[in-house]
C-alpha positions in Angstrom: 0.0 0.0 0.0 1.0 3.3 -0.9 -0.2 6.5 1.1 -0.6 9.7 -1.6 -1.2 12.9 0.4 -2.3 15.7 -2.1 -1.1 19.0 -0.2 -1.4 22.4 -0.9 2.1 24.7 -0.8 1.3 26.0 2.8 -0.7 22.9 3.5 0.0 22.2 7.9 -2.2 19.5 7.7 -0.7 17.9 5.2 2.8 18.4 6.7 0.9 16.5 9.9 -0.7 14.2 7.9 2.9 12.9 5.9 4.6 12.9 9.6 1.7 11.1 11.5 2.3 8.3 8.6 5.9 8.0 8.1 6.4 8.1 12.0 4.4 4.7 12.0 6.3 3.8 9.0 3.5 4.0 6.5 5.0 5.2 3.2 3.9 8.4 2.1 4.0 10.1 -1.1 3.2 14.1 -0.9 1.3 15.5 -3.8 1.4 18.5 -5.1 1.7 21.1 -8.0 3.8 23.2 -6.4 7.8 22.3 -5.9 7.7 24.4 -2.3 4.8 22.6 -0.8 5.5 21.9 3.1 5.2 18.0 3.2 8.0 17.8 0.2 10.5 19.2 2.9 9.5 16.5 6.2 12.0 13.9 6.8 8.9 11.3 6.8 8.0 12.2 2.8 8.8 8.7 1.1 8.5 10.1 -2.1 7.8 13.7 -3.8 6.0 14.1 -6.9 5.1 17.1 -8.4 1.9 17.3 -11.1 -1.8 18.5 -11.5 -4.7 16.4 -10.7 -6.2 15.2 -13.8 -6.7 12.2 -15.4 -3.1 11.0 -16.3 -2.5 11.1 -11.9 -5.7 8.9 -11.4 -4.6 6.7 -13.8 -1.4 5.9 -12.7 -3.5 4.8 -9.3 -3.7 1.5 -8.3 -6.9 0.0 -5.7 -3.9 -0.7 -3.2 -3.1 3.2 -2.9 -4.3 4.9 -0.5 -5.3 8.9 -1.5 -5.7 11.2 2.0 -6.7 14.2 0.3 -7.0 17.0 3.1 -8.1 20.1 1.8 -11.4 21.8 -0.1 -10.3 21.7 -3.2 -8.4 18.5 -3.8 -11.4 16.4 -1.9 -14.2 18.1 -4.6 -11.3 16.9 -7.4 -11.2 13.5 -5.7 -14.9 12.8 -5.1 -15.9 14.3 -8.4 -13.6 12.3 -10.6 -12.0 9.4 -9.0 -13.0 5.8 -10.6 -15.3 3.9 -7.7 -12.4 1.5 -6.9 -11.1 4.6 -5.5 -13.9 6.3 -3.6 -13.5 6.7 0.0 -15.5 3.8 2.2 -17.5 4.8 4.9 -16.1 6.3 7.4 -17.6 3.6 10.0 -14.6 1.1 8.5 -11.9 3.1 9.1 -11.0 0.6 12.1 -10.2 -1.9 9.0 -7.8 0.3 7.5 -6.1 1.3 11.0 -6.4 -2.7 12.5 -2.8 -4.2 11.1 -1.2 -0.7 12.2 -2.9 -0.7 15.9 -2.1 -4.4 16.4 0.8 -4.6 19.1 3.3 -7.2 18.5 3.3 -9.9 20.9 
């Protein structure tokens, strides 16, 4: 599974949202269009990439990644256009995402 966090260039939450992740060593991939968006300078970014959201980006998306969009504009992009292998599950599941990451070892 991969973790893609489309940010904004002044985007805090994001910035939380890529350290919260790579802290519990989820690999995340910040988003953006902008080359001086926050997340892109974190020591937890996994990987960087730099593009518009449009088709080409949601093609390239598998139904392992994982999108976290986090502000106004890129959840409208993501609910509007993204394939329904994609769209978000209800939020009532979320414990099924979270279980093999809250399971304690041992």
């Amino acid at each position: 599974m991969n973790a893609f966090v489309p940010t904004g260039v002044e985007d805090h939450i994001g910035l939380a949202v890529v350290r919260s992740l790579g802290k519990n060593k989820v690999p995340a991939t910040a988003v953006s269009n902008d080359k001086r968006s926050l997340p892109f300078y974190s020591r937890y970014c996994f990987k960087k990439r730099i593009t518009e959201y449009d088709d080409a980006f949601l093609s390239e998306l598998t139904e392992d990644d994982m999108i976290m969009p986090n502000g106004e504009d890129e959840m409208l992009f993501f609910a509007k256009n993204a394939p329904p292998c994609m769209t978000i599950r209800l939020p009532i599941q979320k414990s099924q995402h979270l279980r093999p990451l809250l399971i304690s070892p041992g």
